[in-house]
C-alpha positions in Angstrom: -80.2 -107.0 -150.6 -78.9 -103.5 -151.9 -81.8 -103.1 -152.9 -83.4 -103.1 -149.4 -80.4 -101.2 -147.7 -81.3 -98.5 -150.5 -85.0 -98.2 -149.6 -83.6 -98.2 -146.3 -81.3 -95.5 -145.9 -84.2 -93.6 -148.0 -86.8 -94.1 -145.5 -84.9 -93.2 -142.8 -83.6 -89.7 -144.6 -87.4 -89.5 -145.0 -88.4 -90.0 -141.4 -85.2 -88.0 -140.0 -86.4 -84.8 -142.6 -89.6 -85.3 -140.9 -88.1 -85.1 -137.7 -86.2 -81.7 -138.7 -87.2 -78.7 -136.5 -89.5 -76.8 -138.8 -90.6 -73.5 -136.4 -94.0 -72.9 -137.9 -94.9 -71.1 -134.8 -97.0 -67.8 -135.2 -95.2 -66.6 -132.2 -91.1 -65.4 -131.8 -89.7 -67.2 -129.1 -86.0 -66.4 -129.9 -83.4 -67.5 -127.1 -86.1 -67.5 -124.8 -86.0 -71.4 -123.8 -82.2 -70.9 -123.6 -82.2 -67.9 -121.2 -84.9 -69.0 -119.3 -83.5 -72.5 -118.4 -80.3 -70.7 -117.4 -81.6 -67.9 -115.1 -83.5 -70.6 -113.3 -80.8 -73.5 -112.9 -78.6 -70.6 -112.0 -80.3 -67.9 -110.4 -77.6 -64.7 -111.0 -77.5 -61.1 -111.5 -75.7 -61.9 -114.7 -78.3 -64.7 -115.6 -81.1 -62.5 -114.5 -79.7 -60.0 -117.1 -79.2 -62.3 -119.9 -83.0 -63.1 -119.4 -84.2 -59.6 -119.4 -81.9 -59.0 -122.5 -83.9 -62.5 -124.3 -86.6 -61.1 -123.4 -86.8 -57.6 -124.7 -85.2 -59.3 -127.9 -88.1 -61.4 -128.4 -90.2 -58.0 -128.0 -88.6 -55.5 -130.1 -87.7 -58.9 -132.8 -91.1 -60.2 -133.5 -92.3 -57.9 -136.3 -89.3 -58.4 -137.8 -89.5 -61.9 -137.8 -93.2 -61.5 -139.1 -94.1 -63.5 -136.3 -96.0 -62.1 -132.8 -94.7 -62.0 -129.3 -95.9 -64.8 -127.2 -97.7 -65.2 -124.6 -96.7 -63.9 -121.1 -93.6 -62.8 -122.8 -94.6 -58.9 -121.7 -95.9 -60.0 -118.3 -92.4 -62.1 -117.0 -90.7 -58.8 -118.4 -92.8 -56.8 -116.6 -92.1 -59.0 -113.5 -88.6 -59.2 -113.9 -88.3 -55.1 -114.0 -90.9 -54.3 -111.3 -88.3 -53.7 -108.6 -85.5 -51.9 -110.5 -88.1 -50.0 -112.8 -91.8 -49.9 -112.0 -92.4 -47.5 -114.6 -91.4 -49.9 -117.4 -93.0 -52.6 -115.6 -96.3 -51.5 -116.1 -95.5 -50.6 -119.3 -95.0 -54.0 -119.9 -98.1 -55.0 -117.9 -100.4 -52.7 -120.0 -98.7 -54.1 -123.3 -99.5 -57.4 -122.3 -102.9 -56.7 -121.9 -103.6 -55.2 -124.7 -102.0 -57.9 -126.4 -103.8 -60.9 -124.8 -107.2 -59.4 -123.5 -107.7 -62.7 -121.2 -104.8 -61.9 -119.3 -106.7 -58.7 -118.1 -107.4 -59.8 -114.7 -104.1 -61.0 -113.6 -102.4 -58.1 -115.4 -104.4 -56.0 -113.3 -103.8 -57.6 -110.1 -100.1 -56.9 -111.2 -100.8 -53.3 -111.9 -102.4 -52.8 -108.6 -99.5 -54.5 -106.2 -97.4 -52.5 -108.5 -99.3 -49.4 -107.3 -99.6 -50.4 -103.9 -96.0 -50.5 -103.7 -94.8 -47.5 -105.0 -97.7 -46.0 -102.2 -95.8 -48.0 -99.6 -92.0 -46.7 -100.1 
């Protein structure tokens, strides 16, 4: 019977190792699940901000992480800072782009409404 308790608790150290989070993502994702999941359960300035904050972490942290920024990481920042800063916005647009050529068309879509605003005020 000891015997089985110790094959036991050795399979189930072996399965629960398994189970350990082991980020072998190419991307950085840093706090964004975190940050995200709070700016939208809560919609605040100071949640907003704690996003935007993630967010340009995640940017400016990648290639020190040795890893690459994800996917639409550049284009929610880009959203997020359209209305306060339009300039960095399509900074963020253009990275994106270049970063993930399929994303062209929507970026540019993003980059024209951007322009069309700015004609507008």
């Amino acid at each position: 019977m000891r015997k089985h308790n110790t094959i036991l608790v050795a399979l189930a150290l072996i399965v629960l190792g398994g189970c350990a989070a082991n980020n072998n993502s190419i991307y950085y994702w840093g706090n964004y699940s975190q940050t995200a999941y709070e700016y939208q359960k809560s919609p605040s300035e100071s949640s907003r901000q704690a996003h935007v904050q993630s967010l340009t972490a995640i940017v400016e942290n990648a290639v020190a992480q040795h890893k690459k920024i994800p996917p639409g990481i550049c284009a929610e920042l880009g959203m997020l800072q359209a209305q306060n800063s339009p300039k960095l916005a399509l900074q963020y647009f253009n990275q994106e782009k270049s970063l993930f050529p399929e994303s062209a068309p929507l970026m540019d879509k993003l980059i024209n409404d951007l322009h069309k605003d700015a004609r507008s005020l």
